[in-house]
N, C-alpha and C positions, 0 to 999 in steps of 0.2 A: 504494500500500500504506500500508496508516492504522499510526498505533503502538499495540503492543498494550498492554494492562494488566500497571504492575509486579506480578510476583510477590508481592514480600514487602506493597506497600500489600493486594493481595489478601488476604494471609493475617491480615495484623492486622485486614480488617476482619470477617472469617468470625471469628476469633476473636472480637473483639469480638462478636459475634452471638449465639456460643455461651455467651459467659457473661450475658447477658440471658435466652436463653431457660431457660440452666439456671437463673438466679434466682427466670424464674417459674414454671416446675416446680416449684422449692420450695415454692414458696406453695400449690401445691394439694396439699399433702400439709401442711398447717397444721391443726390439730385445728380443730374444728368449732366449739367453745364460744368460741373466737379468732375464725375467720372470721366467726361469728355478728353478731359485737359492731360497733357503728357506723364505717361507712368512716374517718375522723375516726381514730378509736383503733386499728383496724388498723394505718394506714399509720403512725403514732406509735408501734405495738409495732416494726415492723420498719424504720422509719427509719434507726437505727443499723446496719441488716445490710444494706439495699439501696445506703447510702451509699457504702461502697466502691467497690459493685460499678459504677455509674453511671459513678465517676469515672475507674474503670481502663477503664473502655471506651468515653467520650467521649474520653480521652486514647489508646487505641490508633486510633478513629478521625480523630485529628486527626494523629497522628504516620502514617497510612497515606493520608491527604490529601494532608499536606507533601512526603511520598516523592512521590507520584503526580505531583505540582504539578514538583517539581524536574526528573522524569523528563519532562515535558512538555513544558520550558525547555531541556532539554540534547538531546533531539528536534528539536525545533524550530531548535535551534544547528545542528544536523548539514545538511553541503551534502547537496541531491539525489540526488545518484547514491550519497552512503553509505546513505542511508534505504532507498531499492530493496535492497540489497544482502541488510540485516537481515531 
């Protein structure tokens, strides 16, 4: 019996996820005379508002890593017959 995936790394990284795609839903609801305008200037108007959101979600995936990571080392500590048991 293999070890299964931590919940909570789980749930940070669906979060994580959700806040990307909401980000880019936003963008397709961006006026037209914006999107029009050269990729260059696009990504420079919303620089400042995709920046956050990048950050808070490379960093729930790396804290949903660490969990997974730690969980895999304290797994792996456990003798045989506890891992069957789980």
């Amino acid at each position: 019996m293999g070890k299964s995936l931590n919940k909570i790394a789980l749930i940070m990284w669906v979060i994580a996820i959700l806040i990307i795609v909401g980000e880019t839903i936003s963008f397709i609801e961006v006026p037209r005379d914006i999107r029009d305008q050269s990729p260059f200037r696009f990504i420079g108007l919303f620089w400042p508002l995709l920046r956050p959101d990048i950050i808070s979600s490379a960093a729930l995936v790396t804290f949903g890593t660490i969990i997974e990571l730690l969980d895999q080392i304290r797994w792996n500590a456990l003798p045989p017959d506890q891992r069957n048991r789980r």
